[in-house]
C-alpha positions in Angstrom: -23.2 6.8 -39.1 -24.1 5.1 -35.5 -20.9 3.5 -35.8 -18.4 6.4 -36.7 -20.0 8.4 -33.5 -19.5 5.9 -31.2 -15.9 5.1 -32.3 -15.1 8.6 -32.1 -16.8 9.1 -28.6 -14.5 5.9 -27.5 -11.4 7.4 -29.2 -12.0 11.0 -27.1 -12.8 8.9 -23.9 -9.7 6.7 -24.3 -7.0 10.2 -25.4 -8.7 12.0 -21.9 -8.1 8.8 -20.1 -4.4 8.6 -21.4 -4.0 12.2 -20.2 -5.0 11.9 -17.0 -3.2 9.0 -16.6 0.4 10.8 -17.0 -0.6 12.8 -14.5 1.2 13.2 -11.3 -0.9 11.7 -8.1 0.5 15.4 -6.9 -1.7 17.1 -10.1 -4.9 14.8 -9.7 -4.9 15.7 -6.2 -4.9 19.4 -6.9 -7.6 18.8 -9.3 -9.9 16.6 -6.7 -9.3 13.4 -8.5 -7.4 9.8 -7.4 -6.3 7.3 -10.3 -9.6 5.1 -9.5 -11.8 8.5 -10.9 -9.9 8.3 -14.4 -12.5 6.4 -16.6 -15.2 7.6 -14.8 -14.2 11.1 -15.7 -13.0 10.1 -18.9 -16.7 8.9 -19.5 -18.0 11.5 -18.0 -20.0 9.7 -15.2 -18.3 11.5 -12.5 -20.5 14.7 -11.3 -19.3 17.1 -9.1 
């Protein structure tokens, strides 16, 4: 089951990642974030 939750937490972290990514540089602005935050976002190791 180890294996199943980890693919899945890698399959989430990749689709946010993706989404982020066809943001504008205008939109990630207005939300506080540059293209070098995306995985760490998408990973969740970005705090605010």
């Amino acid at each position: 089951m180890k294996f199943f939750s980890k693919a899945r937490t890698w399959m989430k972290t990749r689709q946010t990642a993706q989404e982020l990514a066809n943001l504008s540089n205008e939109t990630l602005a207005d939300i506080g974030l540059t293209r070098f935050d995306i995985d760490n976002v998408a990973r969740g190791l970005r705090t605010r």
